[in-house]
C-alpha positions in Angstrom: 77.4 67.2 103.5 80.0 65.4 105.4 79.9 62.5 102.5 80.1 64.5 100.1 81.4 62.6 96.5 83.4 65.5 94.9 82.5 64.9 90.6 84.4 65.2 87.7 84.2 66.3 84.5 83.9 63.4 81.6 87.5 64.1 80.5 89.2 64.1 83.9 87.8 60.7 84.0 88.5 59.6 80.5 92.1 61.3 81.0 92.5 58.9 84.0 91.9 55.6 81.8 94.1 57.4 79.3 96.9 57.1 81.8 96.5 53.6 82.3 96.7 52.4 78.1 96.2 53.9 74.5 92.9 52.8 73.2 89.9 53.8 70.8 87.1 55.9 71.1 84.4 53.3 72.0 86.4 51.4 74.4 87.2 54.6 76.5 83.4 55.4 75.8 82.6 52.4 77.5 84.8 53.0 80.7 83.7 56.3 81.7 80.3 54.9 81.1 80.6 52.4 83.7 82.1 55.0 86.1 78.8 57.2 86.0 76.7 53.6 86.1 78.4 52.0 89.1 79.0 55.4 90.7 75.0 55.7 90.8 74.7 52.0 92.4 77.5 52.3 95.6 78.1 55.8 96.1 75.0 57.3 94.9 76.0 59.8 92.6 76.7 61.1 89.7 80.1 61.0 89.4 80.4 63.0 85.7 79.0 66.0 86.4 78.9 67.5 82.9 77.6 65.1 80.1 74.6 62.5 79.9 75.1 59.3 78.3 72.6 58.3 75.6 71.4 55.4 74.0 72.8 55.2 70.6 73.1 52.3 68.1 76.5 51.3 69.8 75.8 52.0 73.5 76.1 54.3 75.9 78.0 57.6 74.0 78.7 60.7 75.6 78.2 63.5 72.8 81.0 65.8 74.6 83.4 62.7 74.4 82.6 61.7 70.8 82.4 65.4 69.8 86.4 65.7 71.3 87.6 62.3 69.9 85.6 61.7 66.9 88.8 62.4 64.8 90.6 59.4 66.2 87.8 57.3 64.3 89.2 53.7 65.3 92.7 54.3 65.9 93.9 54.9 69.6 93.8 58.1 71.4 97.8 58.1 72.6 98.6 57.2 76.0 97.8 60.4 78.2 101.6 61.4 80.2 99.7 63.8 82.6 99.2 63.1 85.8 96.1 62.9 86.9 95.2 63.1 90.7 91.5 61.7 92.1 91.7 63.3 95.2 88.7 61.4 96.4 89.1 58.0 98.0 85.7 56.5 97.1 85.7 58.1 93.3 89.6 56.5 93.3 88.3 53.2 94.4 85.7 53.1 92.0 88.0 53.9 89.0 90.5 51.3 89.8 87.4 48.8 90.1 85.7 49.9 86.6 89.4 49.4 85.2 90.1 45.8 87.1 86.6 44.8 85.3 86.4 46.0 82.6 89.8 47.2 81.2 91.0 44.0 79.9 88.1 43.6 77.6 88.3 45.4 73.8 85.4 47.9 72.5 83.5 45.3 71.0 83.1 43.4 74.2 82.3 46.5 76.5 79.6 47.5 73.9 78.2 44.0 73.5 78.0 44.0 77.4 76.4 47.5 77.7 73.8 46.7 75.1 72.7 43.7 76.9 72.0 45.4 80.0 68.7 47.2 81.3 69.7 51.1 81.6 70.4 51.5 77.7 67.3 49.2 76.5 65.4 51.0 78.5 66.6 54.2 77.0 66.1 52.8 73.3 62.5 51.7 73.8 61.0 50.7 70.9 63.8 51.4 68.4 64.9 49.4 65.9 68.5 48.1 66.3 70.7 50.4 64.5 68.7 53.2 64.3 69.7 56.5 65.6 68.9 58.0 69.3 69.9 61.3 71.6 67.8 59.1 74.4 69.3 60.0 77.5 70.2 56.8 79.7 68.4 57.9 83.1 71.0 57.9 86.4 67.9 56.7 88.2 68.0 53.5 85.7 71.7 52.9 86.3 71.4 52.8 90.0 68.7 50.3 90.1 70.1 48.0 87.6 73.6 48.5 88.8 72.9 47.7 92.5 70.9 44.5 91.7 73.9 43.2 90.2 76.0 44.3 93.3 73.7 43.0 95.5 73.4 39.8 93.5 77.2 39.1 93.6 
């Protein structure tokens, strides 16, 4: 494939934000989220290529990133000194858009947002709020919510 979108792993990407500012757990959840969400809607792919996000009582989670940083509870994971090098234009781009949108906005924002939107009630269903869930937020659910908002604006 000539366009080819090389992916990443979840903590290349969470590493990346980690560059850019110290923060907690759920904020960075919520960041890497939106790179696998808007990655589906313009470039049409996955981006992450090793974790699915599900639909938990506080929004999008990837178990492989809670699972590393779950010891931070909600203190900040220190800024991240390495650097770290998206080779790819396009994933680049799309980065530096997730973090001009959403980066100035705290945990409890980003997670207010994400709940509000179609992929992760989708993925809930018919649960209560607060109750627990492994559903997996579908990529096919992302790109078809995502891109109606891009097309929107």
């Amino acid at each position: 494939m000539i366009n080819a979108v090389k992916t990443y792993s979840v903590f290349e990407v969470a590493d990346w934000f980690l560059n850019k500012e110290a923060m907690q757990p759920k904020k960075l959840q919520k960041l890497v989220y939106y790179v696998q969400a808007w990655g589906n809607a313009l470039l049409d792919t996955t981006i992450i290529n090793n974790t699915n996000f599900e639909a938990w009582a506080s929004g999008p989670i990837s178990p492989e990133m809670r699972d590393k940083y779950f010891e931070y509870g909600s203190n900040d994971i220190e800024l991240n000194d390495n650097l770290i090098i998206i080779e790819n234009k396009k994933v680049s781009n799309l980065l530096n858009s997730v973090w001009v949108t959403y980066g100035d906005k705290d945990y409890i924002e980003l997670e207010a947002l994400s709940k509000s939107e179609y992929p992760w009630k989708q993925a809930r269903g018919m649960l209560k709020e607060g109750e627990r869930s492994s559903n997996v937020i579908l990529n096919e659910d992302m790109k078809e919510f995502y891109t109606s908002i891009y097309m929107e604006g």
